[in-house]
N, C-alpha and C positions, 0 to 999 in steps of 0.2 A: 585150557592150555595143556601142553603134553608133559609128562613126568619129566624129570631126568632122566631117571633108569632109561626111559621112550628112545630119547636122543641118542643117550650113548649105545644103545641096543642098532640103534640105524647108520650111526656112525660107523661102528663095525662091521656090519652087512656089506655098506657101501664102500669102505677098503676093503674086503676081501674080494669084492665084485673088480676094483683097479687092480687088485695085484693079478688077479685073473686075468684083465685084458691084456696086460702088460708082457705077461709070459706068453699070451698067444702071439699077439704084435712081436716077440722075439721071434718067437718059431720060425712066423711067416718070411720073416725080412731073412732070415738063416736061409730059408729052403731060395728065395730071390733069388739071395748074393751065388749062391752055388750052382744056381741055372745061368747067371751070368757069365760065373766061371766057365763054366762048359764050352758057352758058346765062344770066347774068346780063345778058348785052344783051340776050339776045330777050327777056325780062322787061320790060328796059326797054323793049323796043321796045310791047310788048304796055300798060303806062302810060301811054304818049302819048298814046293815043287818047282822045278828045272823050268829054267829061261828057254823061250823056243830062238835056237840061231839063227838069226838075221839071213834072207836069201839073199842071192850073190848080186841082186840089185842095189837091195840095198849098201852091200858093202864096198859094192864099186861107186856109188852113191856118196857112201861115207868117206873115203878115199879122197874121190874130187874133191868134197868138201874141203876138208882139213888142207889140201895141195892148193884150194881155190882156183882149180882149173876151169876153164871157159865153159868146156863140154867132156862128155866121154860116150861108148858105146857101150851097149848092152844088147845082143840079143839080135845083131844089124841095124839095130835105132841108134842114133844122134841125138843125144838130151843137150842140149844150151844149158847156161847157168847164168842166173841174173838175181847180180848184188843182190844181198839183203840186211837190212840193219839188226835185224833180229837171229837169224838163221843164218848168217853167213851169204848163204850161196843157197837159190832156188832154185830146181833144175825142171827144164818142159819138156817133151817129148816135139821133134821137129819133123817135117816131112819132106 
């Protein structure tokens, strides 16, 4: 059988060998959490940027909509508009 002294000499080894992994496992998850950061700012930074203005289709588009007009012109085309439960107003291009 093994001494005392034996055990308690292995017991010690093997906590200092946990506290060891224990500060690495910090380390690692430190350096994670700070790449994570990163990338959620450049994200953010990437949202900032300026909304592109609607072409003048669609804004005549949006226009009929909201007026729920039959049809309107664009461009010498004739778009119809046909009810929608969802969307209001569909519009097709007619010929």
């Amino acid at each position: 059988m093994s001494s005392l002294k034996d055990l308690e000499k292995r017991v010690k080894e093997l906590e200092s060998k946990v506290n060891k992994l224990e500060e690495n496992h910090s380390n690692i998850t430190d350096k994670n959490l700070s790449k994570k950061s990163k990338k959620k700012s450049s994200l953010n930074e990437k949202k900032s940027k300026k909304k592109k203005k609607p072409n003048k289709f669609l804004i005549l588009m949006g226009e009929a909509r909201k007026k729920k007009k039959e049809s309107f012109e664009y461009n010498g085309n004739v778009y119809k508009g046909v009810p929608h439960d969802k969307f209001g107003m569909v519009y097709k291009k007619t010929n």
